[in-house]
N, C-alpha and C positions, 0 to 999 in steps of 0.2 A: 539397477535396482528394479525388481518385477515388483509386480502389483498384486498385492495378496487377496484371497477373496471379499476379505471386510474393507480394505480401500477400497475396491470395486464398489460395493453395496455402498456404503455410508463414506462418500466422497468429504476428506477436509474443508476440500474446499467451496464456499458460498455459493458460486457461480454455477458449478457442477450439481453441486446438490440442489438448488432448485429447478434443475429442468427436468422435464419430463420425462418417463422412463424410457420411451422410445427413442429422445431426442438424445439423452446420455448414455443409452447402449451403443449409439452410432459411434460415439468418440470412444469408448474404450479401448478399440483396438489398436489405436491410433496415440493411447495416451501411454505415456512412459514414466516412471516416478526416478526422480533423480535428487541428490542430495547438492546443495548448493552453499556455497563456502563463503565467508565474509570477505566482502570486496572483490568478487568473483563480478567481473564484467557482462552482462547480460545481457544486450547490445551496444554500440556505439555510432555516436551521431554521424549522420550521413550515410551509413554503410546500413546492408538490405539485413533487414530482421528475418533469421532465417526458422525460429522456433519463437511459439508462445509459451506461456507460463503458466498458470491454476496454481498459484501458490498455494502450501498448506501452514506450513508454521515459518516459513522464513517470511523477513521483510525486505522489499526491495526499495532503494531512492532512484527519484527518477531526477535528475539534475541540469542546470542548463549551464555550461562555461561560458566563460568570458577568454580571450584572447590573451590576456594577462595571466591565465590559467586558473584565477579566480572561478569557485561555480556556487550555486545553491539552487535548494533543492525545489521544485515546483510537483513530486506528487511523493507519494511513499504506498507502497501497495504490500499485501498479506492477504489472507484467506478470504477478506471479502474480495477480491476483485483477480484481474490479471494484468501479466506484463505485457506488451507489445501490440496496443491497439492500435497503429496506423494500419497495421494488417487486416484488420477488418474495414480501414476508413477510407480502402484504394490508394495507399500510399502503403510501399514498402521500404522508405529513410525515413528519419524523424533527425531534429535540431537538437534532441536532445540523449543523454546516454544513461541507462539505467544500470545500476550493480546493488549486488547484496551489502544491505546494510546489518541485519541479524541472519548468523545460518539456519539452515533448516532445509525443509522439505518443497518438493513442489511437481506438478503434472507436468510435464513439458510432453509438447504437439506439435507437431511439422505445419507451420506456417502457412500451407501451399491447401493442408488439408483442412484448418479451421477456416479460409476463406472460402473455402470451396462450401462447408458447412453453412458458415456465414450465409452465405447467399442463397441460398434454398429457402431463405425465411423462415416462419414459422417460430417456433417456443426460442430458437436457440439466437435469431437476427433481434428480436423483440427484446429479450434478455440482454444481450449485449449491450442492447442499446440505450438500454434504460441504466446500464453500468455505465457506459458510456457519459451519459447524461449528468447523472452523479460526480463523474471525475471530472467533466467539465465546471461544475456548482462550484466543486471544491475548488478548483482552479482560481476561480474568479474570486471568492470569496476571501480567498489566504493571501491574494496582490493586495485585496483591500487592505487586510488585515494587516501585512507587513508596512503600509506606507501611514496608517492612520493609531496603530495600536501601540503601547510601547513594550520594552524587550519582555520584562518579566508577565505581562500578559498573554506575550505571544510563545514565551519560550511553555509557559505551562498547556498553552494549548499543542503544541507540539508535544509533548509529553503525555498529555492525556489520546493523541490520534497515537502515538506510538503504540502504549499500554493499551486502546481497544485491539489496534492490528495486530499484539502479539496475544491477545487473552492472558495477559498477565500486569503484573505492576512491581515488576522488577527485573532490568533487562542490562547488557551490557552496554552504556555508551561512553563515549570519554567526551571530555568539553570542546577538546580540539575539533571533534566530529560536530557535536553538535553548533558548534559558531559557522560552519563550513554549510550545514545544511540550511542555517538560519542566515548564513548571507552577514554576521555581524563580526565583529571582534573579536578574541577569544574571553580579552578581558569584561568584556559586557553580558557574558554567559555566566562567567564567573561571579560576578555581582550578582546578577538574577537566581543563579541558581546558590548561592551564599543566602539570599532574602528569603527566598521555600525552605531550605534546611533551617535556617536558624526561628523559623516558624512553626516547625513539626511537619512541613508536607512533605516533606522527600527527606532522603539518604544519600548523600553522594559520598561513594567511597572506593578508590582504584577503579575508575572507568567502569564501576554499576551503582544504575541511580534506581534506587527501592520507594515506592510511592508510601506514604507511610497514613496520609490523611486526603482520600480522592475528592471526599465533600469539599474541603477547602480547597483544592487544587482547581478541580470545578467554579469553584465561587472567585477564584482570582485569575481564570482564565477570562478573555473577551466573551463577547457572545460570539463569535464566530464559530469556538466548538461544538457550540449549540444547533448554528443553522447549517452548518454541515452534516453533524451527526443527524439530526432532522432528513436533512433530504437524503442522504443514504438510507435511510429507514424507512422513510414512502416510495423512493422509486423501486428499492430492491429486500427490503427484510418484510415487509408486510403485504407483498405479494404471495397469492394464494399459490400452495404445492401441492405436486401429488405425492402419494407415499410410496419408497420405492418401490415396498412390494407388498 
């Protein structure tokens, strides 16, 4: 899939779009638009990440197994951010495996030449790294949040990060995914997300869940959607930009 001149100019994605015009004409040539399929593998643990990602409308899980085959999920990424950050962090494995969880679109880059970029500092090390920063907050924050919040709090806040990463509120999941990403039962997804429908927040119906009332979903989420979506928005959305052109 080539890159038409309006992706070029007005990049989907977050990351790309706020850098500086000099710094994003460097990667153009370098960037490739490719379409990306549900449950399409995007690296795997242990093995060298050989492409990064600029997603535009897909979403990706980033997940951790267990031996027992068990996993859940510790990041989910879409157009604010990118897939494959060991690659910037001097590490080429990671413990953990990321695949497409919603299809869609995305920038993929040869590995070899975003670190190469990486390191030259300037707009583009700075940026990263303050994405970086963010996904770490979130990190910390969603352990919390799994060990001290209960389901139906935390299922709606997974719900509400889903629906900002797709710029929508209405998307395809099924319960069986979602218990898998939340680490619980199927049957306790089921109860939580029976408690929002039968309340007017959501829609569940054939594996698409339709958000129908975000204020309340909001209001029965923890605060953690809060202090997440907070620190995404000071380290990376209210940083000053240049216009591309």
């Amino acid at each position: 899939m080539s890159l038409d001149k309006n992706a070029v100019e007005q990049p989907a994605n977050k990351l790309l779009a706020a850098l500086p015009v000099s710094d994003y004409e460097r990667l153009v040539p370098h960037l490739k638009l490719v379409s990306l399929a549900t449950h399409q593998v995007i690296y795997e643990a242990g093995e060298p990440i050989i492409h990064v990602y600029f997603l535009q409308d897909a979403v990706v899980s980033v997940v951790a197994s267990m031996e027992d085959g068990s996993m859940v999920e510790v990041g989910i990424v879409s157009k604010e951010g990118m897939v494959g950050i060991p690659v910037i962090l001097g590490g080429n494995t990671t413990i953990t495996k990321a695949f497409v969880q919603v299809s869609g679109a995305g920038m993929q880059i040869d590995a070899n030449v975003l670190r190469t970029e990486f390191n030259r500092g300037g707009a583009i090390q700075n940026l990263l790294l303050r994405y970086v920063q963010a996904v770490y907050s979130e990190l910390g924050q969603a352990a919390a949040c799994n060990r001290l919040h209960i389901l139906e709090e935390r299922l709606a806040r997974w719900l509400l990060t889903v629906s900002d990463r797709l710029e929508s509120e209405d998307f395809p999941l099924t319960q069986e995914f979602i218990s898998q990403m939340l680490g619980v039962r199927r049957s306790g997804v089921t109860v939580a997300a029976s408690t929002l429908s039968q309340a007017g927040i959501i829609r569940y119906q054939r594996g698409h869940i339709r958000i129908l009332n975000r204020e309340d979903l909001e209001a029965t989420s923890c605060e953690c959607y809060r202090v997440i979506q907070g620190e995404f928005a000071r380290l990376l959305e209210n940083q000053p930009r240049r216009d591309r052109r």
